[in-house]
PyMOL Python script that loads the backbone (N, CA, C, O; Angstrom):
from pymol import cmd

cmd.read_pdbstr("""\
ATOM      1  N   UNK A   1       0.841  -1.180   0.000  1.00  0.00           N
ATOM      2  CA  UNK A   1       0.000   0.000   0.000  1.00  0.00           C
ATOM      3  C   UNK A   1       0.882   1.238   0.000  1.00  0.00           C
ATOM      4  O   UNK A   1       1.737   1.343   0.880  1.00  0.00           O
ATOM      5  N   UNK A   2       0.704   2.401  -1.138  1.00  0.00           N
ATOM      6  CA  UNK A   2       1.541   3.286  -0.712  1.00  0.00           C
ATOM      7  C   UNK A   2       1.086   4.801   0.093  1.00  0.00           C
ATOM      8  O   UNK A   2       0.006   5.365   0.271  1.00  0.00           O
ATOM      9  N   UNK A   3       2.099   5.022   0.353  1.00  0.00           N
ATOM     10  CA  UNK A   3       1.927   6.363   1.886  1.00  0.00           C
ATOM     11  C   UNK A   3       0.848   7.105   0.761  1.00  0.00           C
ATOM     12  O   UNK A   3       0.811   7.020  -0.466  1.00  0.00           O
ATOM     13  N   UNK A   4       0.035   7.829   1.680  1.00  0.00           N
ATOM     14  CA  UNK A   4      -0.979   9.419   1.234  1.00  0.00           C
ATOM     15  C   UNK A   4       0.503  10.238   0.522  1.00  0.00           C
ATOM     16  O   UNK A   4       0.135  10.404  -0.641  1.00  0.00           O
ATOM     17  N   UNK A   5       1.610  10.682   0.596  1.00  0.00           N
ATOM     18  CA  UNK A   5       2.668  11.417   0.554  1.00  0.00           C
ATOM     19  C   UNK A   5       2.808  10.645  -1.367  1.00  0.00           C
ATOM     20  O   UNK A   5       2.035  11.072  -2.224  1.00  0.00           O
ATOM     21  N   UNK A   6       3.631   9.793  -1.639  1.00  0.00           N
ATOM     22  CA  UNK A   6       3.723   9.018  -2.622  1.00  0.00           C
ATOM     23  C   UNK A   6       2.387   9.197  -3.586  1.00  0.00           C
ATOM     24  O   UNK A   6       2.582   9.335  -4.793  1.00  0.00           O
ATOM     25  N   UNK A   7       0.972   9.196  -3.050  1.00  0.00           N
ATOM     26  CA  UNK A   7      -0.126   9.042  -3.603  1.00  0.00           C
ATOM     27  C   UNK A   7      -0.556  10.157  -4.753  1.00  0.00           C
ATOM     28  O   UNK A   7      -1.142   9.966  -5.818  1.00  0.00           O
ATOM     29  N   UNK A   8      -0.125  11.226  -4.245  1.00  0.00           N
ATOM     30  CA  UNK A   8      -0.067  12.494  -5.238  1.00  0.00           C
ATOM     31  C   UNK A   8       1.115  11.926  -6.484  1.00  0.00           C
ATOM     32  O   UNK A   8       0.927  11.515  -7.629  1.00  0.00           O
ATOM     33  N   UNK A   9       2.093  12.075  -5.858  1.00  0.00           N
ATOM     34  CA  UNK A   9       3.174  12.246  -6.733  1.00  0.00           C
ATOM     35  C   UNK A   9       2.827  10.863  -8.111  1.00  0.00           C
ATOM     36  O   UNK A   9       3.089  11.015  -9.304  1.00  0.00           O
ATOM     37  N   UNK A  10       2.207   9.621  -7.498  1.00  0.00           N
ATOM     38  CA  UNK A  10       1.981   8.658  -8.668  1.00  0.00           C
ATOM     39  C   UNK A  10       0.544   8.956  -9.634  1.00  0.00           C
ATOM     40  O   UNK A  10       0.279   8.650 -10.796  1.00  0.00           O
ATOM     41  N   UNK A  11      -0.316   9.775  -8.463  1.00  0.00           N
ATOM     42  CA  UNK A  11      -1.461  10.460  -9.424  1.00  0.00           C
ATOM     43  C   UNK A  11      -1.287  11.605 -10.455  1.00  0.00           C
ATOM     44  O   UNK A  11      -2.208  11.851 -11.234  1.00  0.00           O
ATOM     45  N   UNK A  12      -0.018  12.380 -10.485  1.00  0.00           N
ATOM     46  CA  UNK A  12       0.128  13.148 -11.471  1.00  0.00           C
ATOM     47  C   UNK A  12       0.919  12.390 -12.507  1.00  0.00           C
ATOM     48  O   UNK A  12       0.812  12.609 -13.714  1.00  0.00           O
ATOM     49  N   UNK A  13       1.798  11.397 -11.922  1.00  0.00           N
ATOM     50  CA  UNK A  13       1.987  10.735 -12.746  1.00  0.00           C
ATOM     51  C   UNK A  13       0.619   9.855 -14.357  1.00  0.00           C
ATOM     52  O   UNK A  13       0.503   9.724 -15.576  1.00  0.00           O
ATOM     53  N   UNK A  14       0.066   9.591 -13.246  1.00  0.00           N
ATOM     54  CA  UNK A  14      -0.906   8.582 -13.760  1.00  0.00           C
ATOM     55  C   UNK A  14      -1.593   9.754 -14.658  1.00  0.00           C
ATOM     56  O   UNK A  14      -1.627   9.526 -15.867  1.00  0.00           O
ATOM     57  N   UNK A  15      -1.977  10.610 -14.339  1.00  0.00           N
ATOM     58  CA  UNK A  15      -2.797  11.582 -15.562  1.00  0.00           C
ATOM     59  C   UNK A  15      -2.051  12.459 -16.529  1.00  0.00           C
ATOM     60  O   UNK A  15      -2.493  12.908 -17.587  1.00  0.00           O
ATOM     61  N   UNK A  16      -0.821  12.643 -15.999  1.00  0.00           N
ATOM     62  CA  UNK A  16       0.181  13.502 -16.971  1.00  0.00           C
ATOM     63  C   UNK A  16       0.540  12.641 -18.139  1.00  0.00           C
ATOM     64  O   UNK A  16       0.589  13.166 -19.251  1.00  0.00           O
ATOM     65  N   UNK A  17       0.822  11.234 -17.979  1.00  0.00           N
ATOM     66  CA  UNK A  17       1.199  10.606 -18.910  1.00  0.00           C
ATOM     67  C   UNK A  17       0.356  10.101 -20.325  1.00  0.00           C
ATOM     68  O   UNK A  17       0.816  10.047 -21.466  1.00  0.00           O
ATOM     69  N   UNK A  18      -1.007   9.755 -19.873  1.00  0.00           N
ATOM     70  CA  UNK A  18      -2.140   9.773 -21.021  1.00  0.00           C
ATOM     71  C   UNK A  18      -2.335  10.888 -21.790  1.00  0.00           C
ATOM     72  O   UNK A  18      -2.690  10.834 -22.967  1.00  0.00           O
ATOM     73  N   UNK A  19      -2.103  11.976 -21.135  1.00  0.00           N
ATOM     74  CA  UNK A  19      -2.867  13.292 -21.613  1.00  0.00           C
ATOM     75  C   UNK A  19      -1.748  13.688 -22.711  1.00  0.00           C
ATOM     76  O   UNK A  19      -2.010  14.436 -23.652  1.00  0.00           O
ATOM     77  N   UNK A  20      -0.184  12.981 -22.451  1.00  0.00           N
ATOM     78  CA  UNK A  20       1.053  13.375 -23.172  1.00  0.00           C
ATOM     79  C   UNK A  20       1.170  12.247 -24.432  1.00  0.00           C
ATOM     80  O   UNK A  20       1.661  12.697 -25.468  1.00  0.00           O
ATOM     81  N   UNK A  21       0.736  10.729 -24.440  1.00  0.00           N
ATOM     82  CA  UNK A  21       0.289  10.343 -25.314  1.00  0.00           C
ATOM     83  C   UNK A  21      -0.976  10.929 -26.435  1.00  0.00           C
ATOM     84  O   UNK A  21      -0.827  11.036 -27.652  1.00  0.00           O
ATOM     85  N   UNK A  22      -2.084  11.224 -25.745  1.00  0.00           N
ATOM     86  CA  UNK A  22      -2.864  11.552 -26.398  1.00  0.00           C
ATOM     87  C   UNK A  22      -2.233  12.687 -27.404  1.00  0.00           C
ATOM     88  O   UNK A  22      -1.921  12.463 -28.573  1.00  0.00           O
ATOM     89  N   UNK A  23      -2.090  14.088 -26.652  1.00  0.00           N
ATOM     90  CA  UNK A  23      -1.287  14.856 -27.434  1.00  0.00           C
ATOM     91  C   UNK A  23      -0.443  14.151 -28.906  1.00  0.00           C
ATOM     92  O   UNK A  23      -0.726  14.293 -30.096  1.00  0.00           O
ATOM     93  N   UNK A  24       0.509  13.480 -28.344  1.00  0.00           N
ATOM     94  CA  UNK A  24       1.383  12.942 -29.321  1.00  0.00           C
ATOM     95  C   UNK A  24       0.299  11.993 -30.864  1.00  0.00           C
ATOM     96  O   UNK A  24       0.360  12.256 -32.065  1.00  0.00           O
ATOM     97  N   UNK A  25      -0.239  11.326 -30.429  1.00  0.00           N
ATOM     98  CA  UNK A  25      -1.394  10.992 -31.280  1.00  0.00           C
ATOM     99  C   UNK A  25      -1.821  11.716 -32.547  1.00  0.00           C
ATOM    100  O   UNK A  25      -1.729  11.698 -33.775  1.00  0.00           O
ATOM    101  N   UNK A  26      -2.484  12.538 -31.240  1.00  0.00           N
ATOM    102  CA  UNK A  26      -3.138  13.949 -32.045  1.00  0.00           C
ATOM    103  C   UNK A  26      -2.034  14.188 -33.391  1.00  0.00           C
ATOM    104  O   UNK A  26      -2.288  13.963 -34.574  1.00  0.00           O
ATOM    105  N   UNK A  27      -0.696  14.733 -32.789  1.00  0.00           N
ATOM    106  CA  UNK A  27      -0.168  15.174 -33.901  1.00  0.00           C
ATOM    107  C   UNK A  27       0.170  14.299 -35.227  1.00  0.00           C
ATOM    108  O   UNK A  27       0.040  14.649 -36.400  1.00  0.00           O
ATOM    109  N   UNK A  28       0.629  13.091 -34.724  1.00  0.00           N
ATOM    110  CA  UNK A  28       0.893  12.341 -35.738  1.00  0.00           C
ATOM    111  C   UNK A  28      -0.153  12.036 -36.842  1.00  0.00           C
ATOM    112  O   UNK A  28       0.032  11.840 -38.043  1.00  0.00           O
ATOM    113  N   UNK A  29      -1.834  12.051 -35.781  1.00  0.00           N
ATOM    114  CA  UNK A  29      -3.076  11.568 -37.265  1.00  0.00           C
ATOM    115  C   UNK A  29      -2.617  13.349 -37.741  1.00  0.00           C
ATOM    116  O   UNK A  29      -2.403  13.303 -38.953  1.00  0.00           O
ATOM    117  N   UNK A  30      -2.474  14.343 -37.395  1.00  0.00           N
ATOM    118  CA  UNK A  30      -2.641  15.814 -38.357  1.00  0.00           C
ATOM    119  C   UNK A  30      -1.824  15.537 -39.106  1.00  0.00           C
ATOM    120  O   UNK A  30      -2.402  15.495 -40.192  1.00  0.00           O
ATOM    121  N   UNK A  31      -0.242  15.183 -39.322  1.00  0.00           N
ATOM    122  CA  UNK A  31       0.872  15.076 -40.223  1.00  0.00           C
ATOM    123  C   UNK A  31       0.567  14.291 -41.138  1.00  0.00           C
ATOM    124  O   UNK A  31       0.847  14.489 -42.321  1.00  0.00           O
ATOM    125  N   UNK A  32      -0.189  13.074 -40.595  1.00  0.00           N
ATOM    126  CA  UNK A  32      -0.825  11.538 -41.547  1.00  0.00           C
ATOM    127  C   UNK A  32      -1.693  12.495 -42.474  1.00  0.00           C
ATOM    128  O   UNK A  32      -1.487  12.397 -43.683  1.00  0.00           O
ATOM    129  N   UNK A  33      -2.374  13.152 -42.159  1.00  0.00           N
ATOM    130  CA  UNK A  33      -3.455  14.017 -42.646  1.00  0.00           C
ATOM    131  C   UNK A  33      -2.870  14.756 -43.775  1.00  0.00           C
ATOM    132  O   UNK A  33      -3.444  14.698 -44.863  1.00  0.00           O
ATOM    133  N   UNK A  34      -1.989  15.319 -43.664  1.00  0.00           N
ATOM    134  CA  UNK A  34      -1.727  16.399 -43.722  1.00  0.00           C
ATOM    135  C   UNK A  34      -0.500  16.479 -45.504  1.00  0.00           C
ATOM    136  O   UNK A  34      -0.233  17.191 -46.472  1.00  0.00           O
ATOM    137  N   UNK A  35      -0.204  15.254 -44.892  1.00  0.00           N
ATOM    138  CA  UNK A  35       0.536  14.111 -46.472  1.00  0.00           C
ATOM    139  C   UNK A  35      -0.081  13.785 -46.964  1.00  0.00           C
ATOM    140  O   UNK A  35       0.116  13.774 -48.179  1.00  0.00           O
ATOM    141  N   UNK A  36      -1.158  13.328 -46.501  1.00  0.00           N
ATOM    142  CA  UNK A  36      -2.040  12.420 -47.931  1.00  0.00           C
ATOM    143  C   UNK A  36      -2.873  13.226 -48.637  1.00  0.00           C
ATOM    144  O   UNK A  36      -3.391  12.843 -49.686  1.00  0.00           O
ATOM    145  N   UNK A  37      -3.146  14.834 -47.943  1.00  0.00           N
ATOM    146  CA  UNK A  37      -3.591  15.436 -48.757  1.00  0.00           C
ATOM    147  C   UNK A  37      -2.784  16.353 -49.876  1.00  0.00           C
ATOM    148  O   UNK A  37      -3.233  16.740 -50.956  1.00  0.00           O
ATOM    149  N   UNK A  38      -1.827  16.528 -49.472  1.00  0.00           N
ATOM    150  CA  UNK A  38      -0.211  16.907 -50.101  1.00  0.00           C
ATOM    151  C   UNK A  38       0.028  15.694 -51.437  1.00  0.00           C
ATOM    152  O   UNK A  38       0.339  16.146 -52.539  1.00  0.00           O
ATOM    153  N   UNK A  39      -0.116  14.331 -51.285  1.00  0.00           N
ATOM    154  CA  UNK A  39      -0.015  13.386 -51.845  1.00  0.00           C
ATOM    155  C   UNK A  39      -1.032  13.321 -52.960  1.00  0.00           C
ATOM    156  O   UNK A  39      -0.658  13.159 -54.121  1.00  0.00           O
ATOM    157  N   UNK A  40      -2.850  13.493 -52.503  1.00  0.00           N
ATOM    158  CA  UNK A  40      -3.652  13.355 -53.702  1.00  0.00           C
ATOM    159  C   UNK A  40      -3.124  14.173 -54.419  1.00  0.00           C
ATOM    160  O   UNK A  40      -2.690  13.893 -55.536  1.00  0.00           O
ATOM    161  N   UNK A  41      -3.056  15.698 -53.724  1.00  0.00           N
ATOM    162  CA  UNK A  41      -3.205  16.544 -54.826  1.00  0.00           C
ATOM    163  C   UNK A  41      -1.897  16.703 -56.127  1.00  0.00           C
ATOM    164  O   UNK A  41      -2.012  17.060 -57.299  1.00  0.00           O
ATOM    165  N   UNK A  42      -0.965  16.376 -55.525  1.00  0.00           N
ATOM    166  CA  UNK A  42      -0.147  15.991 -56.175  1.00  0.00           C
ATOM    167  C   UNK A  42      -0.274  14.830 -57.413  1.00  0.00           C
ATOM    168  O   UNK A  42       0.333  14.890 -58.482  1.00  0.00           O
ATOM    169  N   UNK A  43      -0.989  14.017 -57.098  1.00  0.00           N
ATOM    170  CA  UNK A  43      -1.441  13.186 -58.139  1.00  0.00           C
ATOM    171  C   UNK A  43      -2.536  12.575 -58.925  1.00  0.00           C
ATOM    172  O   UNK A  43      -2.620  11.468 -59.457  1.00  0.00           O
ATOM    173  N   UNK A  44      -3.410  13.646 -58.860  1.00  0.00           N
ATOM    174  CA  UNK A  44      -4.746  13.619 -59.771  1.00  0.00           C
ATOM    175  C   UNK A  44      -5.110  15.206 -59.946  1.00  0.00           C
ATOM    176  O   UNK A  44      -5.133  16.083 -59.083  1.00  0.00           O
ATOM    177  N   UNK A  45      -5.389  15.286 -61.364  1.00  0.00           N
ATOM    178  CA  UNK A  45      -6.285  16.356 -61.818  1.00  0.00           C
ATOM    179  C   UNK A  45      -7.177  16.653 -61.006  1.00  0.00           C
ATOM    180  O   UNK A  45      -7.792  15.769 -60.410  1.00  0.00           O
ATOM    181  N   UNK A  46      -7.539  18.558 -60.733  1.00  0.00           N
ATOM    182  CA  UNK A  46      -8.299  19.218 -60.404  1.00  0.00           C
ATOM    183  C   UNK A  46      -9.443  18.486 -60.772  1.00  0.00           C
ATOM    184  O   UNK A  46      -9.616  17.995 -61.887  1.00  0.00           O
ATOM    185  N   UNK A  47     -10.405  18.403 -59.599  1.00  0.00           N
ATOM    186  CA  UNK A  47     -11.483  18.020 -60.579  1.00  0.00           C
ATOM    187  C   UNK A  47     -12.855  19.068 -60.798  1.00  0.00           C
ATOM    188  O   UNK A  47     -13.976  18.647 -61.086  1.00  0.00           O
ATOM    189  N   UNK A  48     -12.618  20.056 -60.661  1.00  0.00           N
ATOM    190  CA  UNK A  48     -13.404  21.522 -60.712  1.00  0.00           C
ATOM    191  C   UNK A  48     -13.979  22.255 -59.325  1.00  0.00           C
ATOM    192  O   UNK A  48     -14.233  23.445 -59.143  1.00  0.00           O
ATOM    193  N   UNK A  49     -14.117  20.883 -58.217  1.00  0.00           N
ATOM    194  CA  UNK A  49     -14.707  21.791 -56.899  1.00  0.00           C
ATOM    195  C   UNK A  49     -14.041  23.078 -56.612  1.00  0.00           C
ATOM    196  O   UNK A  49     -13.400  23.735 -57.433  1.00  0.00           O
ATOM    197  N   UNK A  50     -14.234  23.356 -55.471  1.00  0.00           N
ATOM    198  CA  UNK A  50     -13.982  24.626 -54.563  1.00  0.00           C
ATOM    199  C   UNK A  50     -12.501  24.522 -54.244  1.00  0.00           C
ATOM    200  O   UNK A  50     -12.271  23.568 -53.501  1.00  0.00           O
ATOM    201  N   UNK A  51     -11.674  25.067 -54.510  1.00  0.00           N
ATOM    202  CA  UNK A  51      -9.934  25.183 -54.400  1.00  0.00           C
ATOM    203  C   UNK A  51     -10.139  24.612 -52.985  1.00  0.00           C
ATOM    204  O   UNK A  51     -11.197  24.780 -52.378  1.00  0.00           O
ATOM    205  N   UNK A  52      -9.008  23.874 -52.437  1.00  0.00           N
ATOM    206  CA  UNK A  52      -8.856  23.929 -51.727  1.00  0.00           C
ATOM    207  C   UNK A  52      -8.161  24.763 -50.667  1.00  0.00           C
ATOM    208  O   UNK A  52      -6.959  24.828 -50.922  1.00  0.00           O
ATOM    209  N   UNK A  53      -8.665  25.757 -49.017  1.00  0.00           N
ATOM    210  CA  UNK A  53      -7.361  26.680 -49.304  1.00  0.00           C
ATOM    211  C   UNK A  53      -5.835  26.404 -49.322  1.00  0.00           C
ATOM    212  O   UNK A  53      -5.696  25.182 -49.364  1.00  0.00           O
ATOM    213  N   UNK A  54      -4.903  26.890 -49.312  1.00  0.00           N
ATOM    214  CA  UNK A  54      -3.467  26.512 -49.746  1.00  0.00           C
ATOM    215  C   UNK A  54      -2.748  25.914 -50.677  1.00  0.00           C
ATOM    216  O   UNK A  54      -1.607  25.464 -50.781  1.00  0.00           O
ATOM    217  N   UNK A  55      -4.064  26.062 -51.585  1.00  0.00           N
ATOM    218  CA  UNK A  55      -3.839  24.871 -53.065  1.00  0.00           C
ATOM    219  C   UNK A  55      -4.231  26.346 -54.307  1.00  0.00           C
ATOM    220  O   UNK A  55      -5.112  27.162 -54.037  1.00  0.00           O
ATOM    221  N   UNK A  56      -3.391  26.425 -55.614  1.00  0.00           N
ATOM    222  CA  UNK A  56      -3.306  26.817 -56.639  1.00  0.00           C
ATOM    223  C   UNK A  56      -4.313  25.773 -57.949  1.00  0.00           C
ATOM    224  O   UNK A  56      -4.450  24.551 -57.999  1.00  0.00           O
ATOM    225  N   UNK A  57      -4.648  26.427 -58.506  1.00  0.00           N
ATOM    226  CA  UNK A  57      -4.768  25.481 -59.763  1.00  0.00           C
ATOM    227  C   UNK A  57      -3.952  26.050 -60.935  1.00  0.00           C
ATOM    228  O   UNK A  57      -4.155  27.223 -61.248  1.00  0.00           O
ATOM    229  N   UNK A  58      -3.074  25.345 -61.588  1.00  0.00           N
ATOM    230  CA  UNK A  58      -2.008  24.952 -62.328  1.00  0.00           C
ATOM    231  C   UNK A  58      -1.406  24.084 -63.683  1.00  0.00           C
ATOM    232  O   UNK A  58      -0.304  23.537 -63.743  1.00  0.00           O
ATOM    233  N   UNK A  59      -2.303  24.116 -64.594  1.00  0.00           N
ATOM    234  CA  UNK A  59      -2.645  23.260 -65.894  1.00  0.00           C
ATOM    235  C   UNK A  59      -3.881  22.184 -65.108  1.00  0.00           C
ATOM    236  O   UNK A  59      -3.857  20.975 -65.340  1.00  0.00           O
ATOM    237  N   UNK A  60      -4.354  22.462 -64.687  1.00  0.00           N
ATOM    238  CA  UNK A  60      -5.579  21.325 -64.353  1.00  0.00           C
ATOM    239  C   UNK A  60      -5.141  20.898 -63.178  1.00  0.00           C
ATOM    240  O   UNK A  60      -6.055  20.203 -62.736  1.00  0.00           O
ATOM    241  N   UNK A  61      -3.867  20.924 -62.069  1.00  0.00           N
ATOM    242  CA  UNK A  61      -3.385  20.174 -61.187  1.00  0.00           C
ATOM    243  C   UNK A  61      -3.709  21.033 -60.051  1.00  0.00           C
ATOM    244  O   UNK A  61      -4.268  22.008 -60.552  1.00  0.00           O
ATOM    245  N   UNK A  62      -3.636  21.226 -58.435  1.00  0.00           N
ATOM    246  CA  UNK A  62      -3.628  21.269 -56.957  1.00  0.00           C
ATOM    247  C   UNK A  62      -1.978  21.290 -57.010  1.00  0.00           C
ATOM    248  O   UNK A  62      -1.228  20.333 -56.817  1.00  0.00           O
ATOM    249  N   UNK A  63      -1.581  22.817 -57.366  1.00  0.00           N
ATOM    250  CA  UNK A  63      -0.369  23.127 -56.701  1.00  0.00           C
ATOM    251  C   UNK A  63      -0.424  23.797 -54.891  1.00  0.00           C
ATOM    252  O   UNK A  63      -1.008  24.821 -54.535  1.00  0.00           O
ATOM    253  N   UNK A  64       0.262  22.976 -54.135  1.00  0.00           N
ATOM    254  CA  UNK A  64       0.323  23.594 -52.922  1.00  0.00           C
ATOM    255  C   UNK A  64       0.792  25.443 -52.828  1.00  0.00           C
ATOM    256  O   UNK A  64       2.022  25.499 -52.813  1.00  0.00           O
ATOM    257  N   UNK A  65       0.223  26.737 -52.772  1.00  0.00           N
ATOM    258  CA  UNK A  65       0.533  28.006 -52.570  1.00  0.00           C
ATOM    259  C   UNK A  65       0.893  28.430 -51.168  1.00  0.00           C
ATOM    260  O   UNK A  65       0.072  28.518 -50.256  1.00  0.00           O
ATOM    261  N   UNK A  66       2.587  28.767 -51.032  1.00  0.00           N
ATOM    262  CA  UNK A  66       3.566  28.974 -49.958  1.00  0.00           C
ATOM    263  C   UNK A  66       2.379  30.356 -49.451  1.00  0.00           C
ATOM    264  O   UNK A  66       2.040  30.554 -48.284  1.00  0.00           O
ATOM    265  N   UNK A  67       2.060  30.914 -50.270  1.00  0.00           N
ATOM    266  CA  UNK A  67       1.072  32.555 -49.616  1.00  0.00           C
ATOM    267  C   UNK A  67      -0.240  32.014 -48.746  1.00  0.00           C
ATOM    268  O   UNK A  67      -1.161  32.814 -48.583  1.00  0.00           O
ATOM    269  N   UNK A  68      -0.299  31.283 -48.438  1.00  0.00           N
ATOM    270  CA  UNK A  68      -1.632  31.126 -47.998  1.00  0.00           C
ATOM    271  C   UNK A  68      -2.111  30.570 -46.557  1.00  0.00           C
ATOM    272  O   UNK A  68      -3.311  30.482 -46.298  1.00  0.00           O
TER     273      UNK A  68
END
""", "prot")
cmd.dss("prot")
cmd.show_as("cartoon", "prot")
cmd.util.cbc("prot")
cmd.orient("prot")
């Protein structure tokens, strides 16, 4: 059984550490995200919708625009 004293110190443990995974998560699905949309557009023709923002259109293609 551990002391009341110890009991804090393993409870911040215990919640600091999920909340620092989660975080980490988070970022990795945005980057996952964040390539594959970098990736379509890179490899299929515009297909007339709504630009995407940060995207150019460019002979028919989704050039990524550094201005945006």
């Amino acid at each position: 059984m551990m002391s009341l004293a110890a009991g804090h110190s393993v409870r911040k443990l215990v919640f600091a550490n999920p909340s620092s995974v989660a975080e980490n998560e988070r970022d990795r699905i945005r980057e996952r995200v964040r390539d594959a949309k970098q990736h379509l557009a890179s490899q299929r023709p515009y297909n007339g919708s709504k630009r995407p923002i940060g995207f150019d259109v460019v002979d028919g293609r989704l050039v990524p625009n550094a201005n945006d």
